[in-house]
C-alpha positions as CSV (number, residue, x, y, z in Angstrom):
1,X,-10.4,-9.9,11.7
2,X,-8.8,-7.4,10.1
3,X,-11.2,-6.2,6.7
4,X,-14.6,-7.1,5.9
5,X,-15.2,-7.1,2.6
6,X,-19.4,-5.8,1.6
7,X,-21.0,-6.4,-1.9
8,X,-23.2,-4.4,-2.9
9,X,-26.2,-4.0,-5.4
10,X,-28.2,-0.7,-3.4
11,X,-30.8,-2.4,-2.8
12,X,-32.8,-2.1,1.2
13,X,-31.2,-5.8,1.3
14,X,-27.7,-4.5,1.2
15,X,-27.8,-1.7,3.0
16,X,-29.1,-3.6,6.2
17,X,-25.9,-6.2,4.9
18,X,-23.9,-2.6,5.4
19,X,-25.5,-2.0,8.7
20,X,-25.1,-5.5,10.0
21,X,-20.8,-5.4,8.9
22,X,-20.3,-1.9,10.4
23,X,-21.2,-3.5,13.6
24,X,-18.8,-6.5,13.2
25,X,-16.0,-4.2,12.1
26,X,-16.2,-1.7,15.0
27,X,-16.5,-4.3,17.7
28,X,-13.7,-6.1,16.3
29,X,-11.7,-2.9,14.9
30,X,-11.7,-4.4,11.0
31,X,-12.0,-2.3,7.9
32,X,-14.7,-2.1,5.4
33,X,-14.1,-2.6,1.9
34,X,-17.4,-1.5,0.1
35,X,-17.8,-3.5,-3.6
36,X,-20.3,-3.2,-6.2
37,X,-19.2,-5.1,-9.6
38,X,-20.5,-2.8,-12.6
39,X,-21.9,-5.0,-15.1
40,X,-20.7,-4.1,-18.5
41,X,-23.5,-2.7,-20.8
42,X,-23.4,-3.4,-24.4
43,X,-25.2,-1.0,-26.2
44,X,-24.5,-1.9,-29.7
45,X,-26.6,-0.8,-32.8
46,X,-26.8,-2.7,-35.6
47,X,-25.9,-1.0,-38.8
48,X,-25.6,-3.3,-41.8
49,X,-22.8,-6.2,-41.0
50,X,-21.1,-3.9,-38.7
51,X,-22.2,-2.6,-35.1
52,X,-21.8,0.6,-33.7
53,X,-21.2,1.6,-30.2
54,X,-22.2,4.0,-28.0
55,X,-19.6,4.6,-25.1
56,X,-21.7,7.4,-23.7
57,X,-24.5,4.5,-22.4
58,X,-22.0,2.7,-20.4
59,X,-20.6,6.2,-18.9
60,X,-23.5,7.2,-17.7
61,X,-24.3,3.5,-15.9
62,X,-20.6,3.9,-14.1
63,X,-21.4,7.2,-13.1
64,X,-25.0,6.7,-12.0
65,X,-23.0,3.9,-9.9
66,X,-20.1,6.3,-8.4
67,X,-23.3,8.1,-7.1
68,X,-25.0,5.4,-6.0
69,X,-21.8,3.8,-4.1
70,X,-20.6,7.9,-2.9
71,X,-24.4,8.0,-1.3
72,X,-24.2,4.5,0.1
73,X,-20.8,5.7,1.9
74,X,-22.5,8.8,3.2
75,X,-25.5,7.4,4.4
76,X,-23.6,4.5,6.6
77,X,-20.8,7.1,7.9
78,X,-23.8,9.3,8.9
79,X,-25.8,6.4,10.9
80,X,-23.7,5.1,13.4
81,X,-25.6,2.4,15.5
């Protein structure tokens, strides 16, 4: 085995998912590749026939995930078991 790939949503479920691969991949000397799919958001208005959208809204949800996934990273590299 050479990469084990690991979704993830950050939830106590996933971690432990985390936990459980790290294990696999250092017995068996395989990579992990850490995923977490970032659902587009829409946040459209709607003004008249048109909408308008706000970019900002979707920024912050990919950065709030960047810190989610940076913490995620930290937290398994710092709990070796």
């Amino acid at each position: 085995m050479k990469k084990v790939l690991v979704p993830t949503d950050f939830t106590a479920f996933a971690q432990n998912a985390l936990l459980v691969a790290a294990q696999i991949a250092r017995k068996s000397g395989a990579e992990i590749i850490l995923l977490h799919a970032n659902e587009r958001v829409s946040a459209a208005l709607p003004v008249s026939e048109y909408y308008y959208y706000d970019k900002s809204v979707e920024d912050e949800f990919t950065a709030s995930a960047i810190e989610k996934m940076e913490e995620t990273i930290r937290n398994a590299t710092n709990n070796p078991q």
